[in-house]
C-alpha positions in Angstrom: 0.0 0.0 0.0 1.3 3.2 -1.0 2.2 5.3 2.1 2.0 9.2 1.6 3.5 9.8 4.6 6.8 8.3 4.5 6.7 9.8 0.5 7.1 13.1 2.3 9.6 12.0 5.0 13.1 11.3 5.4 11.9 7.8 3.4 10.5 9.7 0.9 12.9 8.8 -1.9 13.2 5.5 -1.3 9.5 4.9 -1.1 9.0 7.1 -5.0 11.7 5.0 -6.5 10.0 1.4 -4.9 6.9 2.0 -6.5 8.4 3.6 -9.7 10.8 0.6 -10.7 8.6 -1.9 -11.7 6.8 1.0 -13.6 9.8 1.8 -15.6 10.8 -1.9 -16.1 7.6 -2.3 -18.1 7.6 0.3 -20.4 11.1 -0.1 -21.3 10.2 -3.8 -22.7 7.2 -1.9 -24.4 9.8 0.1 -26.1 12.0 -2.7 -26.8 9.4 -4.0 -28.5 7.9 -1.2 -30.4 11.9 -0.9 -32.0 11.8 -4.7 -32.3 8.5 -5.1 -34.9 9.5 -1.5 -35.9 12.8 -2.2 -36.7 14.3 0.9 -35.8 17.2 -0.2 -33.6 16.9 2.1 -30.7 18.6 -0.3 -28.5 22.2 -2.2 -28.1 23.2 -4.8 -26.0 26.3 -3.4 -24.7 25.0 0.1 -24.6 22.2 -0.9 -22.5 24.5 -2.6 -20.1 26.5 0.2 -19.9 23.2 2.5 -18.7 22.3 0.0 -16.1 26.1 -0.4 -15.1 26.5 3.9 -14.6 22.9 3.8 -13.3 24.0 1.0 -10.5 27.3 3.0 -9.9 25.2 6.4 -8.9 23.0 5.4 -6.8 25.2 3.9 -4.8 27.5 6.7 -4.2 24.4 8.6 -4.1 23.9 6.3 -0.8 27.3 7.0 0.5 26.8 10.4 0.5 23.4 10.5 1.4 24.3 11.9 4.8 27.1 14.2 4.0 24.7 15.8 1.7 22.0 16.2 3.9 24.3 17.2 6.6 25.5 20.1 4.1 21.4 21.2 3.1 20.2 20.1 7.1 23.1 23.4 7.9 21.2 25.8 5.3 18.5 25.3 6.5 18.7 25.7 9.7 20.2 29.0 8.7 17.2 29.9 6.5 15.7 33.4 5.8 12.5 32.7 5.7 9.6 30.3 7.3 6.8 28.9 4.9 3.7 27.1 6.0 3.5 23.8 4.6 0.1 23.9 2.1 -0.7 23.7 -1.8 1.7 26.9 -2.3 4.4 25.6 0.0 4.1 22.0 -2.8 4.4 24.2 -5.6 6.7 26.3 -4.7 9.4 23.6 -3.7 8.8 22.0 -7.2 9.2 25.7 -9.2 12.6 26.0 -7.1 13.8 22.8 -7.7 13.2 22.6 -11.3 15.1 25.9 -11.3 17.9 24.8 -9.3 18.4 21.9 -11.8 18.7 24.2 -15.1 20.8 26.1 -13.0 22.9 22.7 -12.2 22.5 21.7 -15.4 23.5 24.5 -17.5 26.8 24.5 -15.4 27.4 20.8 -16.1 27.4 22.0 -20.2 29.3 25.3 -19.4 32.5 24.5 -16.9 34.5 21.9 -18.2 35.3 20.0 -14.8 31.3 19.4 -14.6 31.2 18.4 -18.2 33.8 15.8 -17.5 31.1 14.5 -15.0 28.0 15.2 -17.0 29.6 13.8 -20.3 28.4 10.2 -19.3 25.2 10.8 -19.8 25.3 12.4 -23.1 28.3 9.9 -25.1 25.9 7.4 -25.9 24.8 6.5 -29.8 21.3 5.3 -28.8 18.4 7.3 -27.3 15.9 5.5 -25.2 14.7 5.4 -21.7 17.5 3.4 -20.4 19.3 6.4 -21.4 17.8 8.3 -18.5 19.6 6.2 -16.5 22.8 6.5 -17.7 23.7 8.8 -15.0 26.8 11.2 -14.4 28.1 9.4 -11.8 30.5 11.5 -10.2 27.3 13.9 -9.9 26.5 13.0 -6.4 29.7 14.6 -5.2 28.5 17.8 -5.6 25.0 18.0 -6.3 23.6 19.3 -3.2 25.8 22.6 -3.3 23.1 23.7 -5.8 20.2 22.9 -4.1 21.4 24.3 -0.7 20.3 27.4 -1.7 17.1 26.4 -1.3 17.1 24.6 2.2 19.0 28.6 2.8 15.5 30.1 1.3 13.3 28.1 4.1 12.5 24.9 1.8 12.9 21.4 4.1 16.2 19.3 2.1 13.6 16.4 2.4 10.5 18.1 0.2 13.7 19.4 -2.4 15.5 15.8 -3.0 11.5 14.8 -3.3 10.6 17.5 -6.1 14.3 16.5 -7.3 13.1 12.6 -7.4 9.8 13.0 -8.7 10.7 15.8 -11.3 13.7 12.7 -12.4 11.7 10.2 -13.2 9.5 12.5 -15.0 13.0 13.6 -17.1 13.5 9.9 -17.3 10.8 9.3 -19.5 11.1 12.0 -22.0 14.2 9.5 -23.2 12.3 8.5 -26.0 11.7 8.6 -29.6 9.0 7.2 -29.8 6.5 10.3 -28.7 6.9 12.9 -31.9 4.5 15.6 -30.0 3.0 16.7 -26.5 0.5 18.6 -28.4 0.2 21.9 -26.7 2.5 20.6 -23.6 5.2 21.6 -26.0 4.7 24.9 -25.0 4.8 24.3 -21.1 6.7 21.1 -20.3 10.4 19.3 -21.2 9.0 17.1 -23.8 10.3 14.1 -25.8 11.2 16.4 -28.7 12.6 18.8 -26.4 15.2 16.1 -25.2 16.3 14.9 -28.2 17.4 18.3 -29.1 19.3 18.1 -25.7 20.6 14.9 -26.7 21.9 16.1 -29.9 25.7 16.8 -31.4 24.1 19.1 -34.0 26.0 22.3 -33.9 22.7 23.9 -34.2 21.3 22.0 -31.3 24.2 21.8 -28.6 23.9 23.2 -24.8 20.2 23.6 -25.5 17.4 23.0 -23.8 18.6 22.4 -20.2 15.5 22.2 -18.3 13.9 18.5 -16.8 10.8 20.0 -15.8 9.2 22.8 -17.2 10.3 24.5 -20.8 10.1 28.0 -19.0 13.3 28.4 -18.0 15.1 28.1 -21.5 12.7 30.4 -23.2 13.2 33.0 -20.4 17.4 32.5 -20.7 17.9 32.1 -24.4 18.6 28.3 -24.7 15.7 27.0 -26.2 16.0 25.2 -29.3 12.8 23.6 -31.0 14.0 20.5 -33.0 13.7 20.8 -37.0 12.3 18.6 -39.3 15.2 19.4 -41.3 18.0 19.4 -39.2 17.4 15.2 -38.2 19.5 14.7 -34.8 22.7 13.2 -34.2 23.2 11.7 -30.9 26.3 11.1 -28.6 28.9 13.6 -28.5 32.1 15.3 -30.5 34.7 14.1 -31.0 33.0 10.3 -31.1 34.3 8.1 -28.7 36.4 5.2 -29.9 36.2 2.7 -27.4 33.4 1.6 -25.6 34.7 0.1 -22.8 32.9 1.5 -19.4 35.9 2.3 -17.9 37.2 4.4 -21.2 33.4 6.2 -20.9 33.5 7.1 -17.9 36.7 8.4 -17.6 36.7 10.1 -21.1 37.1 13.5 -20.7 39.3 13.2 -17.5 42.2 11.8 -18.9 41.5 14.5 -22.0 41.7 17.4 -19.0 44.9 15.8 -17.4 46.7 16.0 -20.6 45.6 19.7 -21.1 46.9 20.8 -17.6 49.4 18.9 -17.9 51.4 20.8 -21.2 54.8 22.2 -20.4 55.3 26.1 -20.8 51.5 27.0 -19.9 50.6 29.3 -16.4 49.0 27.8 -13.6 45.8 29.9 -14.5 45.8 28.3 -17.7 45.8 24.8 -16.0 42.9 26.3 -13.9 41.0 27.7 -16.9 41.4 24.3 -18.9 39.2 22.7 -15.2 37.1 25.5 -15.6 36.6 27.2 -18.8 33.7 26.1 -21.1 34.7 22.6 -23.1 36.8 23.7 -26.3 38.9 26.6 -25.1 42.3 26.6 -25.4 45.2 28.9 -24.0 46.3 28.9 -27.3 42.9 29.8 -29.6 43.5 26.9 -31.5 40.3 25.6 -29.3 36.0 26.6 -30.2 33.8 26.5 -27.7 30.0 25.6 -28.3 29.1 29.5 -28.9 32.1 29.7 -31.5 31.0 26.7 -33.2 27.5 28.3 -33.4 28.4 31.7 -34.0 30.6 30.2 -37.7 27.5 27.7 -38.0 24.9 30.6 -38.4 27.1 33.1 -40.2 27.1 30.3 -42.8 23.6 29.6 -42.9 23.2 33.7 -42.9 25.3 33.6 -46.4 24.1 30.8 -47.3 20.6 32.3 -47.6 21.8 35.2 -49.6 23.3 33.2 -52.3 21.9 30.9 -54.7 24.0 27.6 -53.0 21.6 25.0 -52.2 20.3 25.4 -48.8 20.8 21.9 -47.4 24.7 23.2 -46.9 23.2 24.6 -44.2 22.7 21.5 -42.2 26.3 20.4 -42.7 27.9 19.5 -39.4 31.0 17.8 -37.4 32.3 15.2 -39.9 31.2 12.2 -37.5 
């Protein structure tokens, strides 16, 4: 039976995931199916273990640190500013803050390299699915709750956020899919399938778009909104592709690329930092594009492209992959 009151207790996590499981087993084997007698391949063995393997990883250093993080949001909030009274505002409040918090989180994890090196996991894979929701940045637990201490500082309990964090997951977990085209008018308003595979996508046009889990509101108010185009089919896993795909060589990926960057001879210690730091692509020497660079050459081209009489499908050329 379900119990509402350990769903918002110290419980409460365990309790949403419990009943959610079984839930998400079944309609991954409806997928599997529907790409089966549709044969449109959007699963792979080894790519499906290595989801469930980086999935299995996370949660349980999410377990180890389980108390060290709640310590570090338990502090905040004992510190808070202000006092709410729990009721139907309180609820929606907590969920508009948290949602917030994680486009915040996320759009860091896209725009610092260190976080990338973290959040890269979850976006190297060829194949989009709903196992791919579960192919979590698995360092991410280290350092998660520093962005949702703010709230516990603004008066919301850590036990209501990590459960409007939970609940607003498994949500983002099941807009892994390809196989929902439209939300109808819930495009306007919510993260929807199409919205994702944008996110998902090593288009020029599309990358470090559309960071929200939740609600779309947050990258129509910021400027990273990207609505996917019929004519601009996505691409999925990452740039440079990644040779190997050996768990271990995922995982660690863009760490060993960082340690040989700081690790050049004749470059300043804030260099070093700024290769941590600094958004993916930059380099001390120019030689490097970020994602805006990339974007900025990509839409000057399609710009000139227009005013000329080249055929227009130049326009959707993209990294030689």
């Amino acid at each position: 039976m379900f119990d509402f009151d350990k769903t918002f207790g110290t419980h409460g996590q365990e309790v949403i995931w419990q009943w959610t499981v079984p839930v998400f087993i079944v309609v991954i084997f409806i997928e599997m199916g529907y790409s089966h007698f549709n044969k449109e391949k959007l699963y792979e063995t080894k790519d499906l273990a290595t989801n469930i393997f980086f999935a299995l990883l996370n949660y349980g250093l999410d377990i180890i640190m389980k108390g060290f993080s709640m310590f570090v949001m338990m502090f905040f909030y004992h510190h808070r500013i202000f006092n709410w009274e729990f009721g139907i505002w309180y609820w929606i409040a907590v969920f508009l803050a948290q949602d917030f918090a994680y486009y915040v989180h996320h759009y860091v994890d896209h725009h610092s390299r260190v976080f990338w090196a973290v959040h890269i996991t979850h976006h190297n894979s060829d194949y989009f699915n709903i196992t791919t929701g579960f192919r979590s940045p698995v360092f991410q637990p280290l350092y998660r709750y520093l962005f949702f201490s703010p709230l516990a500082f603004l008066g919301f309990n850590p036990w209501h956020v990590m459960i409007a964090y939970s609940l607003i997951q498994i949500y983002g977990t099941f807009i892994h899919t390809q196989t929902i085209k439209s939300m109808g008018f819930l495009e306007h308003i919510l993260v929807t399938p199409s919205h994702h595979r944008v996110h998902h996508a090593c288009n020029i046009k599309y990358l470090d778009r559309n960071m929200g889990m939740g609600l779309i509101i947050w990258d129509k108010i910021f400027g990273t909104f990207e609505k996917e185009d019929p004519e601009v089919p996505v691409k999925y896993g990452v740039y440079p592709k990644i040779k190997s795909k050996d768990p271990a060589t995922v995982l660690f990926y863009e760490w060993r690329r960082i340690g040989k960057d700081i690790r050049q001879p004749g470059i300043s210690f804030k260099n070093r930092l700024k290769y941590l730091f600094y958004s993916p692509g930059w380099r001390h020497d120019g030689t490097g594009k970020t994602v805006k660079q990339f974007q900025k050459e990509y839409y000057e081209k399609q710009k000139n492209i227009e005013h000329s009489d080249q055929p227009t499908n130049l326009v959707n050329q993209d990294f030689p992959l």
